[in-house]
C-alpha positions, 0 to 999 in steps of 0.5 A, spaced: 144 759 125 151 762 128 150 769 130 155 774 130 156 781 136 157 787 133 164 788 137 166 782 132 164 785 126 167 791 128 173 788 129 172 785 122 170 791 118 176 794 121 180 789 119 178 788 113 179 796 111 186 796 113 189 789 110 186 790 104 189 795 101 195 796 106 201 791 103 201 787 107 197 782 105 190 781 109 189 773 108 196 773 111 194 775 117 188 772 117 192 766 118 197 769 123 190 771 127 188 764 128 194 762 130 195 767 135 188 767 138 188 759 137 182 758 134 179 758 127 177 765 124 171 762 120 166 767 118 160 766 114 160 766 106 155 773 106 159 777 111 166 776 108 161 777 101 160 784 104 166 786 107 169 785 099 163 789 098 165 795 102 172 795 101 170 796 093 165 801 096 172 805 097 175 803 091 168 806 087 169 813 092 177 814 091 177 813 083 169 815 081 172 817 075 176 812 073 170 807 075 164 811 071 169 812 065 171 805 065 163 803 066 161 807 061 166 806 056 164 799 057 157 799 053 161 803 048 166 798 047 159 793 045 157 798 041 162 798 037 164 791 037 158 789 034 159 795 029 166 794 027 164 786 026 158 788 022 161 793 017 168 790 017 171 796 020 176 798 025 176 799 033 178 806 035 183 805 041 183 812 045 185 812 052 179 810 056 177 804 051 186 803 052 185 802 059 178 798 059 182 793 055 189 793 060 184 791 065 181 785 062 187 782 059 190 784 067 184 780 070 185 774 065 191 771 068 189 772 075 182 768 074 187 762 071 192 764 077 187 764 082 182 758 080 189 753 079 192 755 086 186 755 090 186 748 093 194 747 093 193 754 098 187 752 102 192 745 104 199 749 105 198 756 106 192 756 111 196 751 117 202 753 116 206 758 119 213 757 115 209 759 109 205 764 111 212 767 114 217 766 107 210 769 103 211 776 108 219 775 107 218 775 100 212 781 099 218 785 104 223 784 099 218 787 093 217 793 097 225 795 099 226 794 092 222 799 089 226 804 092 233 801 088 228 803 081 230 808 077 224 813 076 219 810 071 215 815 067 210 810 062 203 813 063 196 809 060 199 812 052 206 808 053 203 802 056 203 795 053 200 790 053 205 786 056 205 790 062 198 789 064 199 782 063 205 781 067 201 785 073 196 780 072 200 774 073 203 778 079 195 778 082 194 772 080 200 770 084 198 774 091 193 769 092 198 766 096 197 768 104 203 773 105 203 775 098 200 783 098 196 784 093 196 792 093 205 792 094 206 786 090 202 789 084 204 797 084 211 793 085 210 791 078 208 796 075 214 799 078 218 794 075 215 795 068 217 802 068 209 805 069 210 811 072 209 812 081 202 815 081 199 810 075 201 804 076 198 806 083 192 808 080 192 802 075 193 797 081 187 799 085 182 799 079 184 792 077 183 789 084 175 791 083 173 784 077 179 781 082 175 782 088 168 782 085 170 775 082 173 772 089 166 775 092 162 771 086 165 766 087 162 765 095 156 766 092 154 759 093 155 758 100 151 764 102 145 763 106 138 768 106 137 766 114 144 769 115 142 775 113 136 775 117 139 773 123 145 778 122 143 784 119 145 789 124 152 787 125 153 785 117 151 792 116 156 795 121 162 791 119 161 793 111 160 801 112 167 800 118 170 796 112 169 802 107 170 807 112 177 804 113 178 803 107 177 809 103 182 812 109 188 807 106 188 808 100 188 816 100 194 814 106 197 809 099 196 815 094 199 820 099 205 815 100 205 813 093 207 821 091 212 821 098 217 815 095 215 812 102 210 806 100 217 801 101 216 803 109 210 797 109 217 792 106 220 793 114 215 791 117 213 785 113 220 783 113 220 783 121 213 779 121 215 774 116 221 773 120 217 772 126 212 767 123 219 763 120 221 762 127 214 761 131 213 755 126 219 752 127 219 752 133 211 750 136 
């Protein structure tokens, strides 16, 4: 069984915090990384399980009300489901149980998305600099945009169904290498009018099934031994994982609230443009 150094789970911890919730896309610059280093950076199924772990431990600190509401109106909404199917009644929507909903019809079309595009991404995206590159360009783009929009003011109340499903489709589609989940989504809220701090909030609560899914979906691939040869490293590389990205996300939220979030745009406009020219000409 491979073993892994603490200095490298570290520097993946560290990785992992900041790219995760940063826009500007982490799997695309884990394919840039292996690039520049000439060398796959393949790690264990069950170390990148816990690196998805402790950055969901960020997401769980920052927004633990929102996260225990949401579990608790979870429970609610299965009572009362098999209530209203029993006694033919009405299901009561207040804001909580309105949010819980936003959520899972946001996360169906980013399962389909994901599932679907999985193996093409795994054949263009991962060996090539090109696509990586116009993927950066284009979450650039996104980002830059966002200071053109009009001030939206649509809270949780003035949702509509219509805009959670288009976030979804959006998350969906950053699962391209390039593509930032955190910019690309808050972006769409933007555009669909959410107000700053909610289509914030809302972005970074969609992404815990999303990041849970992608994590169960390694499950198969993990190895008890593993986990015995490499406990203490794993163990550093999650804990810097969610230290490094609970600082990012209340950075995001401070960013948010300044009307600075589209800065990120420059500097994937620049690296994208260097990854364009880079593949063209290796």
């Amino acid at each position: 069984m491979e073993t892994i150094g603490y200095l490298q789970a570290l520097i993946m911890g560290l990785v992992q915090g900041l790219t995760e919730f940063l826009p500007v896309s982490s799997s695309g610059h884990l394919v840039l990384s292996k690039f520049i280093l000439g060398a796959q950076l393949d790690t264990s199924a069950l170390f990148e399980i816990l690196l998805h772990v402790g950055t969901l431990v960020a997401v769980f600190i920052v927004f633990w009300k929102d996260v225990w509401s949401l579990i608790r109106e979870g429970i609610f909404l299965i009572r009362d489901l098999i209530v209203c199917l029993l006694r033919k009644k009405k299901l009561m929507l207040y804001p909580e149980r309105k949010m819980l909903l936003f959520i899972i019809l946001a996360s169906i079309p980013t399962a389909i998305l994901g599932l679907l595009m999985e193996k093409f991404l795994e054949d263009l995206f991962l060996s090539s600099l090109i696509a990586v590159g116009f993927a950066l360009l284009v979450t650039g783009t996104f980002l830059l945009l966002i200071r053109k929009l009009p001030q939206g003011h649509k809270k949780l109340p003035q949702m509509k169904g219509r805009d959670a499903f288009t976030i979804g489709i959006i998350q969906g589609i950053a699962t391209i290498p390039g593509i930032s989940r955190s910019g690309s989504t808050v972006a769409a809220g933007l555009f669909c009018g959410l107000d700053k701090e909610f289509a914030f909030r809302f972005s970074f609560l969609m992404s815990i099934p999303a990041i849970l899914g992608a994590a169960v979906l390694k499950l198969t691939d993990v190895s008890g031994a593993d986990l015995a040869t490499n406990a203490g490293p794993y163990l550093i590389g999650m804990i810097v994982a969610a230290l490094t990205g609970y600082l990012c996300v209340k950075w995001l939220r401070n960013l948010i609230q300044k009307n600075q979030f589209h800065y990120f745009g420059y500097y994937c406009l620049v690296v994208g443009m260097l990854s364009v020219i880079w593949g063209i000409f290796q």
